[in-house]
C-alpha positions as CSV (number, residue, x, y, z in Angstrom):
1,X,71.1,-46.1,-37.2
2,X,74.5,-45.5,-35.3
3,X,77.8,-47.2,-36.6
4,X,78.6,-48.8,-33.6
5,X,75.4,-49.5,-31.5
6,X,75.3,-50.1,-28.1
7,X,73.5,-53.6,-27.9
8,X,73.9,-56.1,-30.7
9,X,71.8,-57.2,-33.0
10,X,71.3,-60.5,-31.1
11,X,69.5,-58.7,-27.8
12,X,66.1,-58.3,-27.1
13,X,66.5,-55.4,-24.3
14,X,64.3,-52.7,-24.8
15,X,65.7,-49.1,-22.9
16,X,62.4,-47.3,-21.5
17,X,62.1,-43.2,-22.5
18,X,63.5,-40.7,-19.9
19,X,60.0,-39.3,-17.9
20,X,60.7,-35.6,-18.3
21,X,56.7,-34.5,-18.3
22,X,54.6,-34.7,-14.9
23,X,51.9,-36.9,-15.2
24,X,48.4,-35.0,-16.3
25,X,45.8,-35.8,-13.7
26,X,42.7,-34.7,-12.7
27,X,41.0,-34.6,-9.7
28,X,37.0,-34.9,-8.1
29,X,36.6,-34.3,-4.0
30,X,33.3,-36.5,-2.5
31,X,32.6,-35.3,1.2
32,X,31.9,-37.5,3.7
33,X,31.0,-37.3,7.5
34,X,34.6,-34.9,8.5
35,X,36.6,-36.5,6.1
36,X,37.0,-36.0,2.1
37,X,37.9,-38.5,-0.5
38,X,40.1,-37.3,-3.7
39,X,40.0,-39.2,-6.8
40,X,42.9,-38.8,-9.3
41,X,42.8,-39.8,-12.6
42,X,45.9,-39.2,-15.0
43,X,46.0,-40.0,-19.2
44,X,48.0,-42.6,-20.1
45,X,52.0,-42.2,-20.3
46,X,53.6,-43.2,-23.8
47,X,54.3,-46.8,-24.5
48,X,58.1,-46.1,-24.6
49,X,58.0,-44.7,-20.8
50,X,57.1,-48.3,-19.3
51,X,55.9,-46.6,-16.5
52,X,55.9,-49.1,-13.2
53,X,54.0,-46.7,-11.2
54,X,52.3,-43.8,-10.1
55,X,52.4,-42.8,-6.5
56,X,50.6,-40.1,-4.2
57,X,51.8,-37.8,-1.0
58,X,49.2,-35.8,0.9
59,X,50.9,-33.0,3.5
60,X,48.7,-33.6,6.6
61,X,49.8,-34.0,9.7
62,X,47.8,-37.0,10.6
63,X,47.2,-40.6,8.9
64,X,46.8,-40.2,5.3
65,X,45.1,-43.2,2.9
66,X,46.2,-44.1,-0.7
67,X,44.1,-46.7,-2.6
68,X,44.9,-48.1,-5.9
69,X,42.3,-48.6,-7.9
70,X,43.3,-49.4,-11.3
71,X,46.7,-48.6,-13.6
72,X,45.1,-45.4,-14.3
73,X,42.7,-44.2,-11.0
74,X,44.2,-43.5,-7.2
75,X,41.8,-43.2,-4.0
76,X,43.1,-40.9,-1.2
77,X,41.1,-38.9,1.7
78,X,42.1,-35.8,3.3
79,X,40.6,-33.7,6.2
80,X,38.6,-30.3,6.0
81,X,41.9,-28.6,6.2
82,X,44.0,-27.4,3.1
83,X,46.4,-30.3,1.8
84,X,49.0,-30.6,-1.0
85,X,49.0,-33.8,-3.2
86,X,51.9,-34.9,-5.3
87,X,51.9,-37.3,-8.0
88,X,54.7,-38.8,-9.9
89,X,55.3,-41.8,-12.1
90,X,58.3,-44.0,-12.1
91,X,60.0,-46.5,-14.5
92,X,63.6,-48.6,-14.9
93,X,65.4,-45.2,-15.9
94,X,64.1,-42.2,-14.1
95,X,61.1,-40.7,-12.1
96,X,59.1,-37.7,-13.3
97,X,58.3,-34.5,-12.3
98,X,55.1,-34.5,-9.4
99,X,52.2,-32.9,-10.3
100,X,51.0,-31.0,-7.1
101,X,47.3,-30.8,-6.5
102,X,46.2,-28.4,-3.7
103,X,43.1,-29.0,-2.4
104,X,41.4,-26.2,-0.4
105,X,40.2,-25.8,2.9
106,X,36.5,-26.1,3.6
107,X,34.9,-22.8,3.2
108,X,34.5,-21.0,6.6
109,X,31.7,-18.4,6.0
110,X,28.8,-20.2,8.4
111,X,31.6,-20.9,10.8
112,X,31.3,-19.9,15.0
113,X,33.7,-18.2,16.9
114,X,35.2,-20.3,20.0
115,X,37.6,-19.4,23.1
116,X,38.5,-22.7,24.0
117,X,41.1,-25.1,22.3
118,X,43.0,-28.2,23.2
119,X,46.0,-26.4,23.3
120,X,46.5,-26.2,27.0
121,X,45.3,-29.8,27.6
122,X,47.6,-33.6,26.9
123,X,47.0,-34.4,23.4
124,X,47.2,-38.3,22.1
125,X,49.1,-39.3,19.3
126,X,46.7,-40.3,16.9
127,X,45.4,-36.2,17.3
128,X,46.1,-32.8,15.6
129,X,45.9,-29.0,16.2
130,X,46.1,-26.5,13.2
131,X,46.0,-22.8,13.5
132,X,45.4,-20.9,10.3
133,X,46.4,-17.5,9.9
134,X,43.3,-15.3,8.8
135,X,44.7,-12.0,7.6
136,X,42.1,-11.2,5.0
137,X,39.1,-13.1,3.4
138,X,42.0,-15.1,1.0
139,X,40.9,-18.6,1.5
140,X,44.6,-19.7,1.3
141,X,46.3,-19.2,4.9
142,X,49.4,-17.2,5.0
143,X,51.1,-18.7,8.4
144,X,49.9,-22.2,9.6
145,X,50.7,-23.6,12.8
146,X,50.6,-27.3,13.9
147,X,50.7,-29.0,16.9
148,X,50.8,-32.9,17.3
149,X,50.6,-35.5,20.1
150,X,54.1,-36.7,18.7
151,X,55.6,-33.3,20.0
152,X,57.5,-32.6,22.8
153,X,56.7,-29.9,25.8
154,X,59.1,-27.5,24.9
155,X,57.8,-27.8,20.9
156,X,54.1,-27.2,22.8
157,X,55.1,-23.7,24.4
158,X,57.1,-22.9,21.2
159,X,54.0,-23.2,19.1
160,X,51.5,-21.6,22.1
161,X,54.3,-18.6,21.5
162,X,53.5,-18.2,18.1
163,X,49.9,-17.5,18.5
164,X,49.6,-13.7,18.2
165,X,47.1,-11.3,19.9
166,X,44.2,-9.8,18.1
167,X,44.7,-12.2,15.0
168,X,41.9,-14.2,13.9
169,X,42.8,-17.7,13.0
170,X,40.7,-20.6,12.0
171,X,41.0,-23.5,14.2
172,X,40.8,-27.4,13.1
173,X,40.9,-30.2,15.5
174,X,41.9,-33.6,13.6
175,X,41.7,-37.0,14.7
176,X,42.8,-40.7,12.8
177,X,40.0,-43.1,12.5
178,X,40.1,-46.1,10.8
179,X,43.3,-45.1,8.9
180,X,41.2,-41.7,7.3
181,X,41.9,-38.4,8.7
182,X,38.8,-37.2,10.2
183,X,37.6,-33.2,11.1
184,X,35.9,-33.3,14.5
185,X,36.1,-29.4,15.2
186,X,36.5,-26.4,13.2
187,X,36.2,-22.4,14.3
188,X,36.7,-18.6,14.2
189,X,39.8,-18.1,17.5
190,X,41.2,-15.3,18.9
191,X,44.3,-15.3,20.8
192,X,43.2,-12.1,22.9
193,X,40.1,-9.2,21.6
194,X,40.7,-6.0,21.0
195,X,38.6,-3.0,19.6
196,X,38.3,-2.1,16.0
197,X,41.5,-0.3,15.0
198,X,38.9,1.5,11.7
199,X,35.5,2.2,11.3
200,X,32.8,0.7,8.6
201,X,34.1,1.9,4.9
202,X,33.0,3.9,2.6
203,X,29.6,4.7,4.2
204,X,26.8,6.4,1.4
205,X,23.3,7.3,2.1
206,X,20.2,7.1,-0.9
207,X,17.0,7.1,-1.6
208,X,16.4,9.8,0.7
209,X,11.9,10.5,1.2
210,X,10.3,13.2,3.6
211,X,10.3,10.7,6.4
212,X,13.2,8.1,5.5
213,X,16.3,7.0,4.0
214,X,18.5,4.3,3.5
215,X,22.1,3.4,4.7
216,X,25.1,1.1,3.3
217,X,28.6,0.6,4.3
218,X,31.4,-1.9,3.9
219,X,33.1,-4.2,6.5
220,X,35.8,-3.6,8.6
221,X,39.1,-4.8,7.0
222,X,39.3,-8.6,9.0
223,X,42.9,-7.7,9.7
224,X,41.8,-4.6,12.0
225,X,38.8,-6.0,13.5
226,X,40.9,-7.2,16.6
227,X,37.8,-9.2,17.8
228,X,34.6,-11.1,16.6
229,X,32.2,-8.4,15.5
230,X,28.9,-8.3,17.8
231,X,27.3,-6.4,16.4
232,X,27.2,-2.4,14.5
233,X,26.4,0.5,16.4
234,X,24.4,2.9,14.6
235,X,23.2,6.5,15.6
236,X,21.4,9.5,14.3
237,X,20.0,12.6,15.8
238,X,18.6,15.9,14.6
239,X,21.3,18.8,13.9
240,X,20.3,22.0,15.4
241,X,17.9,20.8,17.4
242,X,18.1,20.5,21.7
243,X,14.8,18.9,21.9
244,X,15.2,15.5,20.3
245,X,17.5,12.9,22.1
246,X,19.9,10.7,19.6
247,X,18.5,7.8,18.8
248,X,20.4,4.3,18.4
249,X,20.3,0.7,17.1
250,X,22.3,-2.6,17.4
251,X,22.7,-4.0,13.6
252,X,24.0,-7.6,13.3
253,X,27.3,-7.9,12.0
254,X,26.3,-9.2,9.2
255,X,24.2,-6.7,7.6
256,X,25.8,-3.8,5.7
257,X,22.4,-1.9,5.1
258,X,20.0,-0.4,7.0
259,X,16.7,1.4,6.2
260,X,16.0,4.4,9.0
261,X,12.0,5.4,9.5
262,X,10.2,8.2,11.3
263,X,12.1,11.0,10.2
264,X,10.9,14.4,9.8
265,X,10.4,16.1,6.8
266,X,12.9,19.3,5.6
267,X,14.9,18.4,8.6
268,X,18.8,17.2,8.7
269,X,20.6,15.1,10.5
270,X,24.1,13.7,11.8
271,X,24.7,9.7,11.4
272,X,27.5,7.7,13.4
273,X,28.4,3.6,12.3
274,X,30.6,2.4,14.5
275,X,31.6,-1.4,14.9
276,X,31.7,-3.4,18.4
277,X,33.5,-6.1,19.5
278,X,33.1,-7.7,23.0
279,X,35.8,-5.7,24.1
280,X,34.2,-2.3,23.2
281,X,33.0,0.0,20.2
282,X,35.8,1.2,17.7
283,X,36.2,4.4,15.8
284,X,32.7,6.1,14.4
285,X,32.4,6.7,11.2
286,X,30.0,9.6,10.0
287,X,27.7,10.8,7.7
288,X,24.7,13.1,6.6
289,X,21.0,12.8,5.7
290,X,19.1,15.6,4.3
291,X,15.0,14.4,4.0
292,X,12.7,16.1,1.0
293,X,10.3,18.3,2.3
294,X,6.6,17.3,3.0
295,X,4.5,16.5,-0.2
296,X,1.0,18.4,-0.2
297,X,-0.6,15.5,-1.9
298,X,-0.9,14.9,1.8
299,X,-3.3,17.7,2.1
300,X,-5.0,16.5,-0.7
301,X,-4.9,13.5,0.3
302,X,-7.4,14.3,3.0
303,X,-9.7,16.4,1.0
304,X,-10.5,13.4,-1.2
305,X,-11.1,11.0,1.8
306,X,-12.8,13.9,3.6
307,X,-15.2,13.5,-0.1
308,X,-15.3,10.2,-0.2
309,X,-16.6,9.8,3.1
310,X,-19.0,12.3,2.6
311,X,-20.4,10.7,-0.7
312,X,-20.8,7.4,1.3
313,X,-22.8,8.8,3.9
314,X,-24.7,10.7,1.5
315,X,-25.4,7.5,-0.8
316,X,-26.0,5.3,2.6
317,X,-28.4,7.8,3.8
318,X,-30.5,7.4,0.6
319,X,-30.5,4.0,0.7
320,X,-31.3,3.5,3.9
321,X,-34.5,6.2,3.4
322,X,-35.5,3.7,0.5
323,X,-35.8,0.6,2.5
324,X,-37.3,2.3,5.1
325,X,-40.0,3.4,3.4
326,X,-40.1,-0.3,1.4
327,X,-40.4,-1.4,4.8
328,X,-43.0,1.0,6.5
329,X,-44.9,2.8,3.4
330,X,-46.2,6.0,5.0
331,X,-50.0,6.7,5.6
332,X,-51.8,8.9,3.0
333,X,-53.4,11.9,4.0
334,X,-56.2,13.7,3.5
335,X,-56.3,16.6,0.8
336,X,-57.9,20.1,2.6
337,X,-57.6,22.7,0.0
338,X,-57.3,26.0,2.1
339,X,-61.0,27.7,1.8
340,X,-60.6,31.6,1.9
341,X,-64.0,32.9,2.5
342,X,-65.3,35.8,0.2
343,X,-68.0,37.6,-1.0
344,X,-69.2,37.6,-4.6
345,X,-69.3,40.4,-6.9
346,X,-73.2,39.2,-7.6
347,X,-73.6,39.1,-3.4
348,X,-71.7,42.7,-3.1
349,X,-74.5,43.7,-6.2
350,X,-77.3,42.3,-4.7
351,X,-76.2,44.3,-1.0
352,X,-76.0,47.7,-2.9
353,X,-79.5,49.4,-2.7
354,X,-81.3,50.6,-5.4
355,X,-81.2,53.9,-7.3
356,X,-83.8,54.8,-9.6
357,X,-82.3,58.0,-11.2
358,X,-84.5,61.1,-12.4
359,X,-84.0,60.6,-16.1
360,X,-85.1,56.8,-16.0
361,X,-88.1,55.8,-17.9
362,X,-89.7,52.7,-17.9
363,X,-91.8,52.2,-21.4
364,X,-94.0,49.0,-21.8
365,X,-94.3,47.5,-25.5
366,X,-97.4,46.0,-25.9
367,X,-97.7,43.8,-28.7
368,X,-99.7,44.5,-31.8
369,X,-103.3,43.9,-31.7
370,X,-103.9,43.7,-27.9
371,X,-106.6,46.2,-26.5
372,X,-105.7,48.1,-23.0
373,X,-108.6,46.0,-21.2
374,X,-106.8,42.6,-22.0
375,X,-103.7,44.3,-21.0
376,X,-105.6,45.1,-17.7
377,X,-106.9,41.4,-17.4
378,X,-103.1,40.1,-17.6
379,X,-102.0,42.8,-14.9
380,X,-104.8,41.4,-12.7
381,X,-104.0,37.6,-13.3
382,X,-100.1,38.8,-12.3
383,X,-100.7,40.7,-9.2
384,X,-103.0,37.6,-7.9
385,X,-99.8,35.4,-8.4
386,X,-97.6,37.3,-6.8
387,X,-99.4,37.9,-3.4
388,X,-99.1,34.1,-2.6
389,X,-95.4,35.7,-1.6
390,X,-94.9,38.0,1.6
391,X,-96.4,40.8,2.4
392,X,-93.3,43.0,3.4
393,X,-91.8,42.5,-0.3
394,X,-94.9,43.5,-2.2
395,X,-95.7,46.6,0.3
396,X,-92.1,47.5,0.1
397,X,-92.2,47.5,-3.9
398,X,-95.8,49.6,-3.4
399,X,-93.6,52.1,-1.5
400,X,-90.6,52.2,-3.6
401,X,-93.2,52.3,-6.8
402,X,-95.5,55.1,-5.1
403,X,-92.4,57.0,-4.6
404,X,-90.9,56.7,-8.0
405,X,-93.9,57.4,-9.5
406,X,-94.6,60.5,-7.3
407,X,-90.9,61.4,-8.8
408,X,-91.5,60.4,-12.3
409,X,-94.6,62.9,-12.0
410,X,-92.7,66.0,-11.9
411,X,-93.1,68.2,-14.5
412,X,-89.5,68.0,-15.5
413,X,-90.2,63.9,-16.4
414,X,-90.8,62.8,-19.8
415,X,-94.1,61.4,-18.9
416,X,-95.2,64.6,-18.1
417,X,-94.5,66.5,-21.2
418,X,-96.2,64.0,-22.7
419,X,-99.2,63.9,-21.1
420,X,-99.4,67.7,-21.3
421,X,-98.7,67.5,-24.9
422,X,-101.6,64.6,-25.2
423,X,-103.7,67.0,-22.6
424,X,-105.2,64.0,-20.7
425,X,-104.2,60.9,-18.4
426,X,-105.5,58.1,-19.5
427,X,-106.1,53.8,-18.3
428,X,-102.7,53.2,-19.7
429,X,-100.4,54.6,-17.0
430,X,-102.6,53.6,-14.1
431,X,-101.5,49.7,-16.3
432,X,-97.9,51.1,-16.2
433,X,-97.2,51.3,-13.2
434,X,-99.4,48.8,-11.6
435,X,-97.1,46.5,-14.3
436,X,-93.7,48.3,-13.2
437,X,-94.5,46.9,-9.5
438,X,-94.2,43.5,-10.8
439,X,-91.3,44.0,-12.6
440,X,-89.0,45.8,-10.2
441,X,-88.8,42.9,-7.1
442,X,-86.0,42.9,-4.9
443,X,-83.6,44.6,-7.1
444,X,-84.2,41.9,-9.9
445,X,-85.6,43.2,-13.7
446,X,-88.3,40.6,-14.9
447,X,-89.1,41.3,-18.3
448,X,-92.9,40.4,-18.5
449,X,-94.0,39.8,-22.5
450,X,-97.8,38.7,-22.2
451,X,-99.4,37.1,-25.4
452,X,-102.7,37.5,-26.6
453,X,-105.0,34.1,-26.2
């Protein structure tokens, strides 16, 4: 394509392509027991690169492993701190571009705190200290400090000088086995403890009831917590009120909520948060709580149990009443109607005596066809019946007959006028009143009718 090429037409050289693209690899981390293993894989490079090789650099500062698995796969293991990997291919005419991988540092949320590092102590070769500089929760470290076995006494005390006081660092011991860096130790350090330089942020209170409420915050910024958190300090008491001592409670570190019970209804009071290292308790940070006043669904509350409970008796009485008497049937008792004693109207009759008044007069009907003799014979057969009864009756109906007819003879009687109209007394009267006798007995009226034989 060029008037005057460079090789002639005779060669057989072939001039690989300038690498001017980092190779495009990816990378997978398998843990094992303190160490991790990386795999790289990159695509292919063009045919015209004639690459002769790809190549891998880890920055730890102990032993580091590269295994080659195939033109396209690399093997290398790291320890549990961070570590930079580079890759870059090479050919006959130029080297590309790395490719930096970071790979980052184990996660250190369930770490521990510890006082005690190797720091102070002779240190092998085939060992190494890191310090990483915590200044907030970034998992990438700001300042990193290293010491080795390799290093000299004055490079120890140069690095012990770095070390600052109330900074929080996470600490990594690692060690060289078998060729594969390997994590033995890894923890929360402090340099020197202090106390909190803030108090818990932003602290809200809700869901406020008669006799409780709840309580959140936010932690103390790492980078002025000067000291491993033991624990929060929390506090509340009663405002306007002499009586009732403050009340407190530790809260783990941890936690940034807490529920508060046994309030009092309608009432107010003052809340302090405060965090503590082992150094001492920090700056307080306030806030208010204003509980609802008491429900009266309480007092009715009470009333309905009050009813239930008295509907339960009630029902277990009856029930109880029924098996008893399923149980033991009671006797039957005899009926006595009440027997009020009295005296007859016939009784209080028959007491009365009798009155035979002036105007009475007694008249015998004799039937048709009957002489006055065999009236007479019928008034004999009578009076011989009627002695067989006592004495005393019959002479006290003489008497009482004697004297009504001593009565009936005045001259104001009918039976008078008569007879002095008629001008004689005859059989018939003497009949009369022997018959009126018989009739008249003890108050009773015995209507006599006689018949002719």
């Amino acid at each position: 394509m060029v008037k005057k090429p460079l090789w002639s037409a005779w060669s057989q050289v072939v001039v690989p392509a300038e690498l001017v693209h980092e190779p495009n690899v990816t990378m997978t981390i398998t843990h094992f027991n303190g160490t991790r293993k990386v795999t790289l894989t990159w695509m292919p490079m063009p045919v015209g690169a004639a690459v002769r090789n790809v190549t891998s650099n880890s920055s730890q500062c102990i032993c580091t492993k590269t295994v080659y698995h195939n033109d396209h796969t690399i093997y290398t293991f790291v320890s549990y701190s961070a570590a930079n990997i580079s890759v870059i291919a090479r050919n006959d005419v130029s080297v590309s571009p790395p490719a930096i991988l970071q790979v980052p540092a184990e996660p250190a949320s369930d770490l521990e705190a510890c006082n005690k590092t190797l720091a102070d102590e002779e240190i092998n070769r085939r060992t190494c200290l890191e310090w990483y500089e915590l200044q907030d929760a970034s998992p990438v470290p700001k300042n990193v400090i290293t010491l080795t076995g390799k290093m000299g006494k004055k490079k120890k005390k140069e690095v012990k000088k770095n070390l600052k006081d109330y900074i929080r660092y996470l600490y990594f011991e690692h060690r060289c086995q078998h060729g594969r860096p390997q994590t033995v130790k890894m923890c929360f350090f402090y340099q020197k403890e202090g106390v909190p330089l803030k108090e818990p942020q932003e602290v809200a209170t809700f869901d406020e009831t008669d006799i409780s409420a709840d309580l959140s915050w936010k932690a103390i910024p790492l980078a002025y917590q000067q000291g491993f958190l033991t624990h929060y300090r929390l506090c509340w008491v009663k405002i306007s009120s002499q009586d009732e001592p403050e009340a407190c409670d530790n809260i783990p570190a941890s936690e940034t909520r807490y529920h508060l019970e046994n309030l009092k209804a309608g009432s107010k009071y003052n809340i302090t948060l405060a965090g503590v290292t082992q150094v001492g308790e920090g700056p307080e940070a306030t806030a208010i709580i204003n509980t609802k006043p008491g429900k009266p669904m309480n007092v009715w509350l009470s009333f309905g149990l009050l009813f239930v409970f008295f509907l339960f008796s009630t029902t277990c009485t009856v029930v109880l009443k029924k098996i008893k008497v399923k149980i033991f049937p009671p006797v039957p008792k005899p009926v006595i109607t009440d027997f009020i004693p009295h005296q007859s109207k016939t009784q209080e009759i028959l007491e009365k005596k009798e009155e035979v008044h002036d105007e009475l007069t007694l008249l015998k009907l004799y039937p048709e066809g009957k002489s006055v003799s065999e009236e007479a014979e019928d008034v004999r057969v009578l009076r011989d019946e009627w002695d067989d009864g006592t004495d005393e009756d019959v002479d006290h109906d003489r008497s009482t007959l004697e004297e009504c007819s001593d009565d009936c003879s005045s001259p104001g009687s009918t039976d008078e006028e008569q007879r002095n109209s008629k001008g004689e007394i005859t059989d018939l009267e003497q009949v009369d009143n022997e018959l009126a006798m018989l009739i008249y007995k003890n108050g009773l009226v015995f209507d006599m009718k006689t018949e002719l034989p």
